[in-house]
N, C-alpha and C positions, 0 to 999 in steps of 0.2 A: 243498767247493762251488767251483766254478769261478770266475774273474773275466769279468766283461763288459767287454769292451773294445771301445769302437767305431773304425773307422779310417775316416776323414773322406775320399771321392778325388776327384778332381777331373774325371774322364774318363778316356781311354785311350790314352797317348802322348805320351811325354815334351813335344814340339814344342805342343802344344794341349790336352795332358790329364795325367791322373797318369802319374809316372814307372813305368814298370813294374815296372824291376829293383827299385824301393825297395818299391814298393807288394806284389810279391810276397816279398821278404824279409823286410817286416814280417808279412805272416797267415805267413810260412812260422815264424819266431820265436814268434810268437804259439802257435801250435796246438803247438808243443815244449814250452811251457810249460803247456799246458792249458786256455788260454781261451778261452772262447766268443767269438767275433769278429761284432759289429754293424757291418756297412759299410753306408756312408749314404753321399751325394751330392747335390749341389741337382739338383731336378727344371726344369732351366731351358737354353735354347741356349747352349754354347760362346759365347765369345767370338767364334771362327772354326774352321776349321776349314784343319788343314797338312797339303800332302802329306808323308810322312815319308822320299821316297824324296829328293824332290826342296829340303824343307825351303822350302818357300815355300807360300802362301796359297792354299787351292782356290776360286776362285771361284763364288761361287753356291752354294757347297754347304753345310748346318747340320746340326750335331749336337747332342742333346741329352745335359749332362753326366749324368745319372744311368744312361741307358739302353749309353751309350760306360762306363762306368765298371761297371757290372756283367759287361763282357767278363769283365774281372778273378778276378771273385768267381764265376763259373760262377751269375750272376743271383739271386745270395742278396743281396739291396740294398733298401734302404730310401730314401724323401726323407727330406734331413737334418731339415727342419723338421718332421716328425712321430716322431724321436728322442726320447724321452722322458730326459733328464739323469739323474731320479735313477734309471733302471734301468742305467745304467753305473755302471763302477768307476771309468775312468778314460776319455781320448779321445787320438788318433793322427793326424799327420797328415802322410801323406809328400807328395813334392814332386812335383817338375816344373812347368813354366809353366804346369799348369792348375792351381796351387795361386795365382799370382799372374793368372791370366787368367780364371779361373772362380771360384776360390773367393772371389775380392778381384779391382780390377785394378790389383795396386802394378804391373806390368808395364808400363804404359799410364800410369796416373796419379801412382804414387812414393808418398810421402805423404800427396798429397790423393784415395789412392783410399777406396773402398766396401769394405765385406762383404758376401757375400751374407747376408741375413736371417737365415735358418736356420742356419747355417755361425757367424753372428755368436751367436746366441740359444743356441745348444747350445754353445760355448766359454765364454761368460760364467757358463751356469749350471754349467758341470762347475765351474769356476776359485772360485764364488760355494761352493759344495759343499765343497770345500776339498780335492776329486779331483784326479788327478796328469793334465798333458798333455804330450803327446810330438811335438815339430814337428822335420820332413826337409829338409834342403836348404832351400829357399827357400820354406817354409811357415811358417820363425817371424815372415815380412812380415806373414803374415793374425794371428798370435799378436801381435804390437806393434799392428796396428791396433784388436783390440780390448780388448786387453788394457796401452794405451799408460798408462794410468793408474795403472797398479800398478808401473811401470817394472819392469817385466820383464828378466830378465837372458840373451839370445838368444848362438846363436850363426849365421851361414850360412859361417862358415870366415875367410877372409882377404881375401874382397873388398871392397875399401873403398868404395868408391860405394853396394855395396848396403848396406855396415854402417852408411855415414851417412844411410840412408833410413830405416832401423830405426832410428837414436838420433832422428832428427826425430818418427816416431812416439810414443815417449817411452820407448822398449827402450834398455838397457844391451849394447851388442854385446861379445862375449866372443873374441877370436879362438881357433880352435879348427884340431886338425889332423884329418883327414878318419877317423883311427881315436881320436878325441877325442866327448865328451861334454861338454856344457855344462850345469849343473846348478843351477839356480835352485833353493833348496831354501825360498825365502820363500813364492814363487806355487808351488811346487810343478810346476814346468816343466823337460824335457828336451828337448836340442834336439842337433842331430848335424849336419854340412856333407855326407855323402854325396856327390850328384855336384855341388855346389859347387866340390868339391876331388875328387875320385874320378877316379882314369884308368880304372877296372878295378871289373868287380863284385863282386869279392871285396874291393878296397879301400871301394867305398860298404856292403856288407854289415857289414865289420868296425866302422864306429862305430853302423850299425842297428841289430845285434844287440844291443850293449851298452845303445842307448837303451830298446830291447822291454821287457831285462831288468828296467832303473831302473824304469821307467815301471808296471810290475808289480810287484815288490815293494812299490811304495809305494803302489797299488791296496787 
């Protein structure tokens, strides 16, 4: 029987939404190893919304992250907040700025940011379950915020500013190399720097795939 696995995104575009290259190498991982992929999203506006040519701010214009985030997934998506926990095995969550812009706003607020509800409600209960979670790049910000309790053992690579916003949260930052894994095996959390640290998509792939892996097996 197959494992459920859900993969948490944030929209569609590195600048304002989920990273693409992470987001498609994790279902591309995922479906090599045989499991059934639940992707979910808050049903709520962006943050904002970036041109991507120009990397600056569109004005006047809203996207919603669920509806940008099923580009992805060829419209197989779910709201995160009517995710049912115990029908996963385990939960996924790659990065890009709309992991700290939509899914939380450490981007904007650092430590004193928010979760989104659902986003928040569906990590507490997989981690409560004693299910394995898997965070990309700059998505183990949203894993310390709600998960700041259990000090959690994270990685997003070498940057220091962003590791001492996760240790304020109450996360253990781990430095990691961008074909590295970080392996919390208390909370049962894998976490990877991908483009953190990543020149190249074959560089952010090489610690993704290994995270898919962990993150499955222990499914």
């Amino acid at each position: 029987m197959s494992k459920r696995i859900g993969v948490v995104l944030s929209g569609c575009g590195v600048y304002d939404g989920a990273e693409i290259h992470e987001a498609v190498i994790t279902l591309l991982a995922l479906d090599r190893l045989g499991a059934e992929v639940v992707a979910c999203a808050p049903d709520r506006p962006q943050m904002h919304v970036i041109d991507h040519v120009k990397g600056e701010p569109v004005e006047g214009e809203t996207r919603n992250v669920l509806v940008e985030a099923s580009r992805i997934v060829r419209g197989e998506i779910t709201d995160v907040a009517k995710v049912d926990a115990d029908s996963l095995d385990a939960v996924i969550l790659p990065g890009g700025f709309g992991a700290a812009k939509n899914l939380c706003d450490f981007a904007v607020k650092g430590p004193d940011c928010d979760v989104d509800a659902g986003v928040a409600k569906l990590i507490g209960a997989i981690h409560a379950a004693g299910k394995p979670i898997g965070a990309i790049c700059i998505a183990p910000a949203v894993i310390a915020k709600v998960l700041g309790d259990k000090a959690p053992t994270l990685t997003i690579g070498d940057d220091a500013d962003t590791a001492a916003g996760l240790e304020k949260l109450g996360a253990r930052h781990q430095e990691q190399k961008v074909d590295e894994i970080c392996f919390d095996e208390t909370n049962k959390i894998v976490s990877t720097p991908a483009y953190m640290c990543a020149k190249s998509i074959s560089e952010a792939a090489s610690g993704i795939e290994k995270l898919v892996f962990a993150v499955y097996e222990m499914a």
